[in-house]
PDB file with SEQRES, HELIX, SHEET and CRYST1 records, atoms N, CA, C and O in Angstrom:
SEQRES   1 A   80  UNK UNK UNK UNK UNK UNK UNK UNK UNK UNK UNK UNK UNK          
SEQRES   2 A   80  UNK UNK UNK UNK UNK UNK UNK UNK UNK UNK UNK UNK UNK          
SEQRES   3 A   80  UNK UNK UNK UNK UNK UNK UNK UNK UNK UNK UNK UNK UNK          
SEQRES   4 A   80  UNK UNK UNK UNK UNK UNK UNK UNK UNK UNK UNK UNK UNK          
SEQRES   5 A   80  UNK UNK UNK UNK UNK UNK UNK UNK UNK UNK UNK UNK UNK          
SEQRES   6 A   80  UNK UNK UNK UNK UNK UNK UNK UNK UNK UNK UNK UNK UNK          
SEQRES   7 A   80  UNK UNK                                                      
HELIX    1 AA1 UNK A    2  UNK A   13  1                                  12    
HELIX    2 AA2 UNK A   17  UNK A   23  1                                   7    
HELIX    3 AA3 UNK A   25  UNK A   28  1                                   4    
HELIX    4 AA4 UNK A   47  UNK A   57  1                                  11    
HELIX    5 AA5 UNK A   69  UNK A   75  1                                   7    
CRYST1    1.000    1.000    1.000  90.00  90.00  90.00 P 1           1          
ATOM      1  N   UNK A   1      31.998 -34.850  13.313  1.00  0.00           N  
ATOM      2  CA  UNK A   1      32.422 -33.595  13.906  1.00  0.00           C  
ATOM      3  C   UNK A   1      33.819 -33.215  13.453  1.00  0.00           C  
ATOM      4  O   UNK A   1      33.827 -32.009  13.203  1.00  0.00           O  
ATOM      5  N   UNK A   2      34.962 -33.757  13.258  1.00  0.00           N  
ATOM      6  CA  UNK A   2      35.983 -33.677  13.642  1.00  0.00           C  
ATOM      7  C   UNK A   2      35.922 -33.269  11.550  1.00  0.00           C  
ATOM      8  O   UNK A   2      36.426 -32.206  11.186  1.00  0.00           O  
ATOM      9  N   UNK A   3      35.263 -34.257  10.431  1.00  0.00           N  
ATOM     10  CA  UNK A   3      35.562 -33.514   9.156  1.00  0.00           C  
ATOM     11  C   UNK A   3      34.604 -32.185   9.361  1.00  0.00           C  
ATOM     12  O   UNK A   3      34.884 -31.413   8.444  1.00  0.00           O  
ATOM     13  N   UNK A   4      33.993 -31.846   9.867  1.00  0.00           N  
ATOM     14  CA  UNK A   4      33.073 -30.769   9.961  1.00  0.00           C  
ATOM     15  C   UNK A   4      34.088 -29.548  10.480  1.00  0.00           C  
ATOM     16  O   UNK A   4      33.991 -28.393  10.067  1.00  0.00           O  
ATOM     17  N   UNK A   5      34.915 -29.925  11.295  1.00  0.00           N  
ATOM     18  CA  UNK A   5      36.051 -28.992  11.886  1.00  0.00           C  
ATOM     19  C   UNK A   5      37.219 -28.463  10.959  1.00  0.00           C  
ATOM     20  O   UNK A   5      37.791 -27.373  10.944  1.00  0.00           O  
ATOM     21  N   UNK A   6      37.459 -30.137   9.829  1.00  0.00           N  
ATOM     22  CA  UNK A   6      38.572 -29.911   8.822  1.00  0.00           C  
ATOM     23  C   UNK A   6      38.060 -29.100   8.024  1.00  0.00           C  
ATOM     24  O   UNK A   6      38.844 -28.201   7.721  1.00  0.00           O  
ATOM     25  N   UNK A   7      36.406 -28.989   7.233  1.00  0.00           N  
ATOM     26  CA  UNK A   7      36.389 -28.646   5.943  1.00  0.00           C  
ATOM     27  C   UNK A   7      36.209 -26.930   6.674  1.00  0.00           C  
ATOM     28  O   UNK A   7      36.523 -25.995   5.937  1.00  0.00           O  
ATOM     29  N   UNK A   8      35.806 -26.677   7.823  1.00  0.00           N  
ATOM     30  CA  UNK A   8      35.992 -25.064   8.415  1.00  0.00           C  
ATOM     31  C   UNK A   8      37.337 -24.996   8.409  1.00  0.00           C  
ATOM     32  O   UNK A   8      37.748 -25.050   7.250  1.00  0.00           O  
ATOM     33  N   UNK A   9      37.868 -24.938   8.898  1.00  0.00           N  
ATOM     34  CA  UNK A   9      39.285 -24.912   8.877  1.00  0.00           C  
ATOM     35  C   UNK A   9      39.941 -24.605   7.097  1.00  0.00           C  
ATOM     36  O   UNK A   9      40.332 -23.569   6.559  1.00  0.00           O  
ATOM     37  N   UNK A  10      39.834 -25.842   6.657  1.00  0.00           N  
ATOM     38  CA  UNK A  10      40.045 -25.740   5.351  1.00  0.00           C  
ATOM     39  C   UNK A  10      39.486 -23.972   4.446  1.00  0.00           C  
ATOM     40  O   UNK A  10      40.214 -23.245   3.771  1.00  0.00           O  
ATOM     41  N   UNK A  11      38.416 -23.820   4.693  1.00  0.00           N  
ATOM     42  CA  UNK A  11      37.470 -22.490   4.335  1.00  0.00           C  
ATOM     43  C   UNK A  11      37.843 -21.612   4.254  1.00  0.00           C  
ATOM     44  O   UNK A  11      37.808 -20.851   3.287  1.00  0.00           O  
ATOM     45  N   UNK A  12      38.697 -21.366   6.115  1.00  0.00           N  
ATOM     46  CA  UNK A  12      39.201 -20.114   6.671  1.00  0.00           C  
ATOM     47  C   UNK A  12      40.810 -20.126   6.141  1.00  0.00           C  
ATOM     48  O   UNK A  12      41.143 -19.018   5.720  1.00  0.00           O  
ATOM     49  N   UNK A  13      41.706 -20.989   6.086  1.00  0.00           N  
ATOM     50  CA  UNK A  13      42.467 -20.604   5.034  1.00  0.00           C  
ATOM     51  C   UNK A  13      42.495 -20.431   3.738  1.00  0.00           C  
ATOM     52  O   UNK A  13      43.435 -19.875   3.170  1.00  0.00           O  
ATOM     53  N   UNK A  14      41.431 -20.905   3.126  1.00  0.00           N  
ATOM     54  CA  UNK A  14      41.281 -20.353   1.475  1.00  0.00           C  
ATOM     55  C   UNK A  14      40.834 -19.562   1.694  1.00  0.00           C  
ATOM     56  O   UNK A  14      40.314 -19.451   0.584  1.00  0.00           O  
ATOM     57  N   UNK A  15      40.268 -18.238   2.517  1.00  0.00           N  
ATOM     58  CA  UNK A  15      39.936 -17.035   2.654  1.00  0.00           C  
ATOM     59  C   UNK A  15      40.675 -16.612   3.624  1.00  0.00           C  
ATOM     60  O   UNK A  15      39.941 -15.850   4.253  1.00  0.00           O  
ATOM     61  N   UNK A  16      41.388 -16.637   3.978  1.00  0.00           N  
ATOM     62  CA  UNK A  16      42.807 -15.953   4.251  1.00  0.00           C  
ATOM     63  C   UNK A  16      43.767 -15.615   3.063  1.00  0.00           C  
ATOM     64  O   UNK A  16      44.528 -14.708   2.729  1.00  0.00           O  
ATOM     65  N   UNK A  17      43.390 -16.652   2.669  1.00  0.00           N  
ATOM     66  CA  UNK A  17      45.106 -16.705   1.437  1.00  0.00           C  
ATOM     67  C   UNK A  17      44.219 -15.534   0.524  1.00  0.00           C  
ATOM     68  O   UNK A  17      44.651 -14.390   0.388  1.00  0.00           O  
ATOM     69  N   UNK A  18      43.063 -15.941  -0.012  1.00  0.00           N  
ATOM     70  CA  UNK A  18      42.358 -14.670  -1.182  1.00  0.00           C  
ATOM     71  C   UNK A  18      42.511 -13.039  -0.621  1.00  0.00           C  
ATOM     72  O   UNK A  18      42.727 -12.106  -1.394  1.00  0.00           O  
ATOM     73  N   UNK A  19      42.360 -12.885   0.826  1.00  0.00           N  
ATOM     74  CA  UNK A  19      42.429 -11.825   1.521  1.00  0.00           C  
ATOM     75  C   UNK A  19      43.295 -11.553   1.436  1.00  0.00           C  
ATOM     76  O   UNK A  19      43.437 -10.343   1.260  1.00  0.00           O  
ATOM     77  N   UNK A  20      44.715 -12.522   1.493  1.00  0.00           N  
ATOM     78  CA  UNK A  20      46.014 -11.725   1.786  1.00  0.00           C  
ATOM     79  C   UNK A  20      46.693 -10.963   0.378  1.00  0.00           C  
ATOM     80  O   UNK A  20      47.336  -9.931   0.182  1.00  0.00           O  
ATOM     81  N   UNK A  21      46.060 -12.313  -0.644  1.00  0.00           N  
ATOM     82  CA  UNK A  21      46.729 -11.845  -2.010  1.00  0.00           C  
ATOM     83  C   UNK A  21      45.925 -11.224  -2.341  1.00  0.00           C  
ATOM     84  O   UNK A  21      45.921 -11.453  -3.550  1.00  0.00           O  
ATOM     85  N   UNK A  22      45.181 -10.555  -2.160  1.00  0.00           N  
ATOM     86  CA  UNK A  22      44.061  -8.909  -2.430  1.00  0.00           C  
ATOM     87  C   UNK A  22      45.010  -7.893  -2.314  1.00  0.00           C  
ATOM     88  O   UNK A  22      45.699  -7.217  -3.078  1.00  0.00           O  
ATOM     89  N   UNK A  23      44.784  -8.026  -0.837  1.00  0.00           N  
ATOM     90  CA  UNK A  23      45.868  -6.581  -0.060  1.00  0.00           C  
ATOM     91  C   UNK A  23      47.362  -6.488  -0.438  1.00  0.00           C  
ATOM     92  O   UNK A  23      48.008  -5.441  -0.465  1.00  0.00           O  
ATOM     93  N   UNK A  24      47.921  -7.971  -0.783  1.00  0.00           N  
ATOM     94  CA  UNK A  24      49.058  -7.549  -1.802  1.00  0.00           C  
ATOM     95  C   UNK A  24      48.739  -6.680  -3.068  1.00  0.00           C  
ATOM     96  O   UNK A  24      48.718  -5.468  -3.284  1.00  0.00           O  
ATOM     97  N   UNK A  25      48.576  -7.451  -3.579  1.00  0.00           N  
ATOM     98  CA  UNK A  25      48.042  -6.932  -5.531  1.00  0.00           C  
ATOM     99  C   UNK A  25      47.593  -5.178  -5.109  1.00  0.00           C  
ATOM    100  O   UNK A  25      48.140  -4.144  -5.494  1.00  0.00           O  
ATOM    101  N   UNK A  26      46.468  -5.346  -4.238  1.00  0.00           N  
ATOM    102  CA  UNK A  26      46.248  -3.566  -4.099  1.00  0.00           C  
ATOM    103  C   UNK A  26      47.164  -2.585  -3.444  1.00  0.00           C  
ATOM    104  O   UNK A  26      46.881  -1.391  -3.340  1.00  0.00           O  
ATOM    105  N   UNK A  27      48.305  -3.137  -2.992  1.00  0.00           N  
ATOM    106  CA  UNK A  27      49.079  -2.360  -2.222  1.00  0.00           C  
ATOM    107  C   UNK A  27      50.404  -1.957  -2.830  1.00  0.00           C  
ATOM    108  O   UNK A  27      50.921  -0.881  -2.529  1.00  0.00           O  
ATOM    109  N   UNK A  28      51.051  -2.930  -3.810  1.00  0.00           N  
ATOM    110  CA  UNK A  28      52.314  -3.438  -4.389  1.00  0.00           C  
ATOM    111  C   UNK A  28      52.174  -3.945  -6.109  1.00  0.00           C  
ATOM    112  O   UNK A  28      53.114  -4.119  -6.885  1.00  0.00           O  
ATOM    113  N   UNK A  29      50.853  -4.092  -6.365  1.00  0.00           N  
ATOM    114  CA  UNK A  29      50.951  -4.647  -7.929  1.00  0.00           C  
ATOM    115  C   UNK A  29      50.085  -5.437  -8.577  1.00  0.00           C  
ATOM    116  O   UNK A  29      49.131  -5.790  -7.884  1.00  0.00           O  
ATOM    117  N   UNK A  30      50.104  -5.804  -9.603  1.00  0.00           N  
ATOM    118  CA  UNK A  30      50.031  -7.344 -10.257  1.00  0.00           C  
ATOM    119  C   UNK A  30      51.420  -8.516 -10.200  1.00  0.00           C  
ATOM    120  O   UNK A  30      51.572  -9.729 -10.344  1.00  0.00           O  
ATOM    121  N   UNK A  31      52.008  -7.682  -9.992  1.00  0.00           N  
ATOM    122  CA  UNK A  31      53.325  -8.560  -9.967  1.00  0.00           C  
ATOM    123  C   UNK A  31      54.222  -8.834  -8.736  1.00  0.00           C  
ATOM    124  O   UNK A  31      55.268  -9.483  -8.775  1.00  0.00           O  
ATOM    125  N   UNK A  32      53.741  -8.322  -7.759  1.00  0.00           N  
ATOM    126  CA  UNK A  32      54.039  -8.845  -6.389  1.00  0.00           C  
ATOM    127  C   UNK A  32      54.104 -10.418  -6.173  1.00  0.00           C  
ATOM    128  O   UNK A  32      53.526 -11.154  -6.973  1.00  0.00           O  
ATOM    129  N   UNK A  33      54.839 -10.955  -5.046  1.00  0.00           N  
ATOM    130  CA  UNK A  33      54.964 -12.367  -4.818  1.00  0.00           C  
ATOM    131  C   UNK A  33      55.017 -12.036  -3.418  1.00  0.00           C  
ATOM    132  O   UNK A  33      55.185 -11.091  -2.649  1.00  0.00           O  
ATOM    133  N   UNK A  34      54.642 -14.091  -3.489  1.00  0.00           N  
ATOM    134  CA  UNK A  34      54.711 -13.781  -2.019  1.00  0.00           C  
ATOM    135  C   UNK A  34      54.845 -15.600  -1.628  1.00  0.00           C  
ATOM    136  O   UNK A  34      54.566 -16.633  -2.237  1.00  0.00           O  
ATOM    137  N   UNK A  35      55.419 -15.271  -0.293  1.00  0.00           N  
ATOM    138  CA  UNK A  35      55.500 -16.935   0.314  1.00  0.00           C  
ATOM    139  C   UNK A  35      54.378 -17.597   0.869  1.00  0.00           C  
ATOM    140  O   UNK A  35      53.352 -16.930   0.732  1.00  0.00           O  
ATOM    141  N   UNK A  36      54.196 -18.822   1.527  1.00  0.00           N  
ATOM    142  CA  UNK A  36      52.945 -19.147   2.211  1.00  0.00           C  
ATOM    143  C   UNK A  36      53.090 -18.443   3.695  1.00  0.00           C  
ATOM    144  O   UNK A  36      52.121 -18.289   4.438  1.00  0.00           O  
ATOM    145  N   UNK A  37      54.331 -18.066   3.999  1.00  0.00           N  
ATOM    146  CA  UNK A  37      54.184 -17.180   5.358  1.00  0.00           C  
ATOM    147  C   UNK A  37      53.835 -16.060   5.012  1.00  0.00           C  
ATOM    148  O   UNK A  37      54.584 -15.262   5.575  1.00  0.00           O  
ATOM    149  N   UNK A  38      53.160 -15.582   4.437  1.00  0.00           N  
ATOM    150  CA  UNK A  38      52.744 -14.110   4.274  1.00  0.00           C  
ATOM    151  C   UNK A  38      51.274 -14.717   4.641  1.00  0.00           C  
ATOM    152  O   UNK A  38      50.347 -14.184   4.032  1.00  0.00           O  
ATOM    153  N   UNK A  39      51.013 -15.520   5.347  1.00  0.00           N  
ATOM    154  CA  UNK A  39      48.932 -15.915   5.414  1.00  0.00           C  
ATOM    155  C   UNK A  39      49.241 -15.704   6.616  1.00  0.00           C  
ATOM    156  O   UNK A  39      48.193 -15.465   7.215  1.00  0.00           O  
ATOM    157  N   UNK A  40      50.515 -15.639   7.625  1.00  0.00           N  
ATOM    158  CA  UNK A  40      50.420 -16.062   9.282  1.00  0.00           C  
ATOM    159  C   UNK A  40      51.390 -14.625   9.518  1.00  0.00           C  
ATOM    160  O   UNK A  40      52.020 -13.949   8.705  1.00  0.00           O  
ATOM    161  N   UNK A  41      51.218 -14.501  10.906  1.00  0.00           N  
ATOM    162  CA  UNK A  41      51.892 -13.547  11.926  1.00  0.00           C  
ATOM    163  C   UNK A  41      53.336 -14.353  12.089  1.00  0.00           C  
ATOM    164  O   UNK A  41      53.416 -15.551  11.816  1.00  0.00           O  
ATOM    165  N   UNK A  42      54.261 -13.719  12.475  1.00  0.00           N  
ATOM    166  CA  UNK A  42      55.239 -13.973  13.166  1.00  0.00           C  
ATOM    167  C   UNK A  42      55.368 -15.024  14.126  1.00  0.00           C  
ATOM    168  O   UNK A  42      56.226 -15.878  14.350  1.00  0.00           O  
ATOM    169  N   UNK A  43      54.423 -14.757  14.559  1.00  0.00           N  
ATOM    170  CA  UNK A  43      54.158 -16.054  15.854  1.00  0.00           C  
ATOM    171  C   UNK A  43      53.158 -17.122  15.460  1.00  0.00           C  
ATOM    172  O   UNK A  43      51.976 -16.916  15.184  1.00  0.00           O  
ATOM    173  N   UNK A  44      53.852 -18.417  15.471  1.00  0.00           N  
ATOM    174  CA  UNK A  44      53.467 -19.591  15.264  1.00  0.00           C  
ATOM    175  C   UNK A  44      52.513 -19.995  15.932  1.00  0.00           C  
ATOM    176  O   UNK A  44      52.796 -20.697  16.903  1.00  0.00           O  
ATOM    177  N   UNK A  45      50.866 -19.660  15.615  1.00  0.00           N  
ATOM    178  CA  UNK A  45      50.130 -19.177  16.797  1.00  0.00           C  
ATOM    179  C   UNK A  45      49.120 -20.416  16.403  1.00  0.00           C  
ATOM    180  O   UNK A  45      48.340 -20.967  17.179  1.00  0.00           O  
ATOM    181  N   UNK A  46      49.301 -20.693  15.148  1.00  0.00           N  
ATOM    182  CA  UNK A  46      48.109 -22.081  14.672  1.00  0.00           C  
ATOM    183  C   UNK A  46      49.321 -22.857  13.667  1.00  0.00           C  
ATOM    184  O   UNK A  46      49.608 -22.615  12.495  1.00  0.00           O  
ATOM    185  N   UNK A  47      49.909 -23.897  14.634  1.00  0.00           N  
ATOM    186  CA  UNK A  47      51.148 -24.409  13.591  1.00  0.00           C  
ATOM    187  C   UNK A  47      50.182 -25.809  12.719  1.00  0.00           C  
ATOM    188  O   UNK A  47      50.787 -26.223  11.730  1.00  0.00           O  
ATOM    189  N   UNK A  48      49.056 -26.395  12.948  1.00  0.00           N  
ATOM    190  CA  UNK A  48      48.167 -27.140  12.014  1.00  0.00           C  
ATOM    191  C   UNK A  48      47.843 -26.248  11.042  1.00  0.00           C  
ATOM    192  O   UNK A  48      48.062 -26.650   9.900  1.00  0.00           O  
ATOM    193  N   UNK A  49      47.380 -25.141  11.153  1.00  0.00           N  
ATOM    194  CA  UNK A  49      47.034 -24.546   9.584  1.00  0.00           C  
ATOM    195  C   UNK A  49      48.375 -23.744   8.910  1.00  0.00           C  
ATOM    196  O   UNK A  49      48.300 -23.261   7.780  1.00  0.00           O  
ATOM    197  N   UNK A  50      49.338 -23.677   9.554  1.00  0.00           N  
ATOM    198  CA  UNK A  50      50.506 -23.332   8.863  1.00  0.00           C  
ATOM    199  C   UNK A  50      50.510 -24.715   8.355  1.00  0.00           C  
ATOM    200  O   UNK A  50      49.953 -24.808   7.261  1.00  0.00           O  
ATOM    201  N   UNK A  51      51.000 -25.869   8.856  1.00  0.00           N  
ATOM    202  CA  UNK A  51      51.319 -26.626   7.931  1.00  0.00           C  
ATOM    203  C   UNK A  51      50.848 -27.012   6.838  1.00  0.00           C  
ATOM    204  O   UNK A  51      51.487 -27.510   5.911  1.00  0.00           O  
ATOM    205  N   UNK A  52      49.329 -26.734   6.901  1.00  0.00           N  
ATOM    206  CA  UNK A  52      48.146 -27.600   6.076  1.00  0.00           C  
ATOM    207  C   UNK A  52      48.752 -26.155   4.902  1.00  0.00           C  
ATOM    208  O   UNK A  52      49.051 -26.426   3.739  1.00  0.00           O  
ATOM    209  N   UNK A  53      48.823 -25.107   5.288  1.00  0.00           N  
ATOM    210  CA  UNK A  53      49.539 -24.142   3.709  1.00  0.00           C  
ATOM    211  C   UNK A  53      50.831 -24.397   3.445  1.00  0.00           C  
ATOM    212  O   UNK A  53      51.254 -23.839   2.432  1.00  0.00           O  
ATOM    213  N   UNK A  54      51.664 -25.133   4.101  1.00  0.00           N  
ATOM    214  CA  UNK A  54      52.919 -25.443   4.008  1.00  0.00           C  
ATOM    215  C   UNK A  54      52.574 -26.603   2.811  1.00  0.00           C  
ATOM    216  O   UNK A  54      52.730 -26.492   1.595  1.00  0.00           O  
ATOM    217  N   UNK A  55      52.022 -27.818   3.632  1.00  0.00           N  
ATOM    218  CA  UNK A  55      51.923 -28.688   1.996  1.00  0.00           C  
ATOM    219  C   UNK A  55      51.243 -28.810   1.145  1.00  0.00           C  
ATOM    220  O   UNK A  55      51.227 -29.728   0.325  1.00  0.00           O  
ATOM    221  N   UNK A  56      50.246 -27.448   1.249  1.00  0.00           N  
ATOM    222  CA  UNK A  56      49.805 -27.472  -0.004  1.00  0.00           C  
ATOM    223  C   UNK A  56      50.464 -27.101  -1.447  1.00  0.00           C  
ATOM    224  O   UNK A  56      50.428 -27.468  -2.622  1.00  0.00           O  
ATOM    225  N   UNK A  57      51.446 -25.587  -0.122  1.00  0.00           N  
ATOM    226  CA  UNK A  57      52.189 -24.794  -0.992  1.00  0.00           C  
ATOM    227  C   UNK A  57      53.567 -25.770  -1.412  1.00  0.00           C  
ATOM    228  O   UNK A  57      54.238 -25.427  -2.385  1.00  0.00           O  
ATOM    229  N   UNK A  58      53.781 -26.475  -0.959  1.00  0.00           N  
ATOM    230  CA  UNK A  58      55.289 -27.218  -0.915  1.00  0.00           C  
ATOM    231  C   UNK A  58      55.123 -28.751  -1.751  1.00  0.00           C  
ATOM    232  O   UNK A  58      55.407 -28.825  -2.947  1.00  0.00           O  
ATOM    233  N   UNK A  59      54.730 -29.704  -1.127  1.00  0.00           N  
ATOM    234  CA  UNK A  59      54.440 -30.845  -1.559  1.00  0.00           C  
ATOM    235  C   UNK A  59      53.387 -31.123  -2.534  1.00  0.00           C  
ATOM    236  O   UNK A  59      53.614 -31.988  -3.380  1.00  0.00           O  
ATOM    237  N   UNK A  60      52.133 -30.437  -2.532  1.00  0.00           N  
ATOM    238  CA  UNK A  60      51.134 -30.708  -3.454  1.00  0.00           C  
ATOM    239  C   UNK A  60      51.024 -30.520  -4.789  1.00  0.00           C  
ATOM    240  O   UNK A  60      50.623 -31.128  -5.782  1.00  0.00           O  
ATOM    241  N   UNK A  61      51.859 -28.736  -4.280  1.00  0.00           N  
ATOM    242  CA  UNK A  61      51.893 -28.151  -5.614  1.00  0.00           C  
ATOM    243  C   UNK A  61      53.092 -28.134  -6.535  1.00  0.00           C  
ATOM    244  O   UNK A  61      53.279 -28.305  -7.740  1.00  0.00           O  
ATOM    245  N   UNK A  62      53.924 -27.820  -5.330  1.00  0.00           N  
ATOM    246  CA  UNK A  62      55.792 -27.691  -5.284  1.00  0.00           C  
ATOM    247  C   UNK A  62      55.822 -26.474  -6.313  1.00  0.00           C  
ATOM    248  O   UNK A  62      56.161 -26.400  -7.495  1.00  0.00           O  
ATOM    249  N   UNK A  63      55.258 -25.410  -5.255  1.00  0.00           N  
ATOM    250  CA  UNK A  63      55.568 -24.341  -6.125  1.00  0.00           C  
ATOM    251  C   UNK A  63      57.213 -23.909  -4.819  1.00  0.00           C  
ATOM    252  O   UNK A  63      57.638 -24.410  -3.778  1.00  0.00           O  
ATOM    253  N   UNK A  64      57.733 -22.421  -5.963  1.00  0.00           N  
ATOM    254  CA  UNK A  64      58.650 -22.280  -5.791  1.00  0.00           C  
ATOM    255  C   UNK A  64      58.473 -20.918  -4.240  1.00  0.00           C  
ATOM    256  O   UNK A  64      57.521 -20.186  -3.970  1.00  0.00           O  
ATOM    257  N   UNK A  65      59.609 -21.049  -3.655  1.00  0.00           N  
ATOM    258  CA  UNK A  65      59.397 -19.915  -2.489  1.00  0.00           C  
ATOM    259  C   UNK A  65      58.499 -19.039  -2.766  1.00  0.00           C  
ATOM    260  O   UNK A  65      57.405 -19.126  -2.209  1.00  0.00           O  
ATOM    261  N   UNK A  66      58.720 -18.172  -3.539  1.00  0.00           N  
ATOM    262  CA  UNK A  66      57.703 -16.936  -3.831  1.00  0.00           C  
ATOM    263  C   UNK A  66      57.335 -17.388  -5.227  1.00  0.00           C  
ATOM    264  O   UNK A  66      57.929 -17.951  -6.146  1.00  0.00           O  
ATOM    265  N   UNK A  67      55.551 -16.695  -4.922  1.00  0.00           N  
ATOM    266  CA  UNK A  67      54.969 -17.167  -6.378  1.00  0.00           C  
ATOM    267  C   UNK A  67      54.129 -15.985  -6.474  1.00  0.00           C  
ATOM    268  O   UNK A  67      53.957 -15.287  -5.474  1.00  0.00           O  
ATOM    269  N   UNK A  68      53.465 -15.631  -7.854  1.00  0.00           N  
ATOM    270  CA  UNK A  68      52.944 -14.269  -7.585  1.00  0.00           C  
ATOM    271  C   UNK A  68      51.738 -14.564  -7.046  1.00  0.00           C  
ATOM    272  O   UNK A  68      51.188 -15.660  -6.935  1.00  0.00           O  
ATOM    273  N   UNK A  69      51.284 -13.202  -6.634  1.00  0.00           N  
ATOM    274  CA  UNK A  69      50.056 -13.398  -5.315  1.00  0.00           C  
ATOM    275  C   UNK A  69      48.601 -13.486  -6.776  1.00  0.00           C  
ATOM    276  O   UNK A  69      47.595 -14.163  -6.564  1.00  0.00           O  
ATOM    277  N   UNK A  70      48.730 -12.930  -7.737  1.00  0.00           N  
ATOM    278  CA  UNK A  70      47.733 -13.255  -8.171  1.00  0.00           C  
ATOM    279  C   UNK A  70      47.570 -15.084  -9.013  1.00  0.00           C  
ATOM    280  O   UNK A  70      46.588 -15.800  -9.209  1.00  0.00           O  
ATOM    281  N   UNK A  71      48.475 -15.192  -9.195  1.00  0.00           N  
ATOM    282  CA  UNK A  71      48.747 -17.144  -9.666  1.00  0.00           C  
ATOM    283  C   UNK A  71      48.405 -17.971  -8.395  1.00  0.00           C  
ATOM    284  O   UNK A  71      47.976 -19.124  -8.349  1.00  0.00           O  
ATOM    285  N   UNK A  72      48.628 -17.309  -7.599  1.00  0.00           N  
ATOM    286  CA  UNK A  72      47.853 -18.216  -5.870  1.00  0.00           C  
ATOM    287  C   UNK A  72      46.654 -17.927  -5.967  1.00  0.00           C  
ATOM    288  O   UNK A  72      45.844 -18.854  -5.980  1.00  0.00           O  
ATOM    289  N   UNK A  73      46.226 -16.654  -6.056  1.00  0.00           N  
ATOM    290  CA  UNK A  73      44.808 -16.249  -6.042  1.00  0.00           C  
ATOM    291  C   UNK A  73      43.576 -16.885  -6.674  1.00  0.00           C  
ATOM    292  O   UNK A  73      42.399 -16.854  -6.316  1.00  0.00           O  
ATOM    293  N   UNK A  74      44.453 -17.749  -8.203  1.00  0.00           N  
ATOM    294  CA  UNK A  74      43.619 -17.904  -8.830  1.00  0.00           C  
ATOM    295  C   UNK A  74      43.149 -19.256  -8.639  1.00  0.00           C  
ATOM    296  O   UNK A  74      41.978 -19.618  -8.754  1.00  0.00           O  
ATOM    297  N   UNK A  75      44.292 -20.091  -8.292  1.00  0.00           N  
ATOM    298  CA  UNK A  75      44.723 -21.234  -7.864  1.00  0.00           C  
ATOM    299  C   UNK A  75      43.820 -21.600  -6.660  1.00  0.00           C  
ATOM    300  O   UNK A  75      43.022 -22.536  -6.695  1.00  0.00           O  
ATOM    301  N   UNK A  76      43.978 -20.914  -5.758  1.00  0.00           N  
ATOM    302  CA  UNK A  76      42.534 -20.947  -5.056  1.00  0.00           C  
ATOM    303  C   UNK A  76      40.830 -20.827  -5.400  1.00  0.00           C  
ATOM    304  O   UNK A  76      39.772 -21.184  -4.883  1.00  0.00           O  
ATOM    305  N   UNK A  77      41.088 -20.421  -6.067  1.00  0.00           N  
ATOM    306  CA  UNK A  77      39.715 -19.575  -6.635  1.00  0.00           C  
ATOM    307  C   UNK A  77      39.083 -20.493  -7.670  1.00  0.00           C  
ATOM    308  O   UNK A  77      37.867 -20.463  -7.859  1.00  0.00           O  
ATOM    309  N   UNK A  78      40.129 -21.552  -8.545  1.00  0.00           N  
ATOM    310  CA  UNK A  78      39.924 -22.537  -9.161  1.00  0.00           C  
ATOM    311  C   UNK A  78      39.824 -23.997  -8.208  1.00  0.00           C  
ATOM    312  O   UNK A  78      39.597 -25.154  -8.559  1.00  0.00           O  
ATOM    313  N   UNK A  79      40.046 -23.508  -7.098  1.00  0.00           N  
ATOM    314  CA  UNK A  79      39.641 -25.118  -6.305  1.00  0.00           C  
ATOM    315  C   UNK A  79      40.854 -25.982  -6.229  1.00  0.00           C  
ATOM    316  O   UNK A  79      40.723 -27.173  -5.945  1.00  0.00           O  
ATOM    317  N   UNK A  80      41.895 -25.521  -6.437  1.00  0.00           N  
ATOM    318  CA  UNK A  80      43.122 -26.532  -6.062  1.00  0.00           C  
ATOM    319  C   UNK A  80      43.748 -26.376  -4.687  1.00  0.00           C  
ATOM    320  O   UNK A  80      44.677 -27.108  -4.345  1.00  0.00           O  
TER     321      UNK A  80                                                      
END                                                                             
């Protein structure tokens, strides 16, 4: 139950993050950037899946503060 919970979880932020860097790119560019707080609200409302984009974005990958939204996009989209 509990990996059945992670790999949902897991899902709904890789389709968050594709969603968010959509509505960037269509709103602002190809060349827009963006941080891993651009996936969450203001309010620290799910601080487990902030973190779980925190080290992916930070420790796993060690990308830099802002990265462009389509190099995340793809990055996802390729399974990393």
């Amino acid at each position: 139950m509990c990996i059945y919970l992670w790999v949902k979880m897991r899902e709904d932020l890789r389709a968050k993050i594709i969603t968010v860097c959509d509505a960037k790119i269509l709103s602002k560019g190809d060349n827009v950037g963006l941080s891993f707080y651009a996936f969450f609200a203001n309010k620290n409302e799910n601080p487990e899946l902030l973190m779980e984009a925190a080290t992916w974005w930070i420790q796993t990958h060690q990308l830099d503060h802002f990265e462009k939204a389509y190099k995340i996009k793809e990055m996802i989209l390729n399974g990393l």
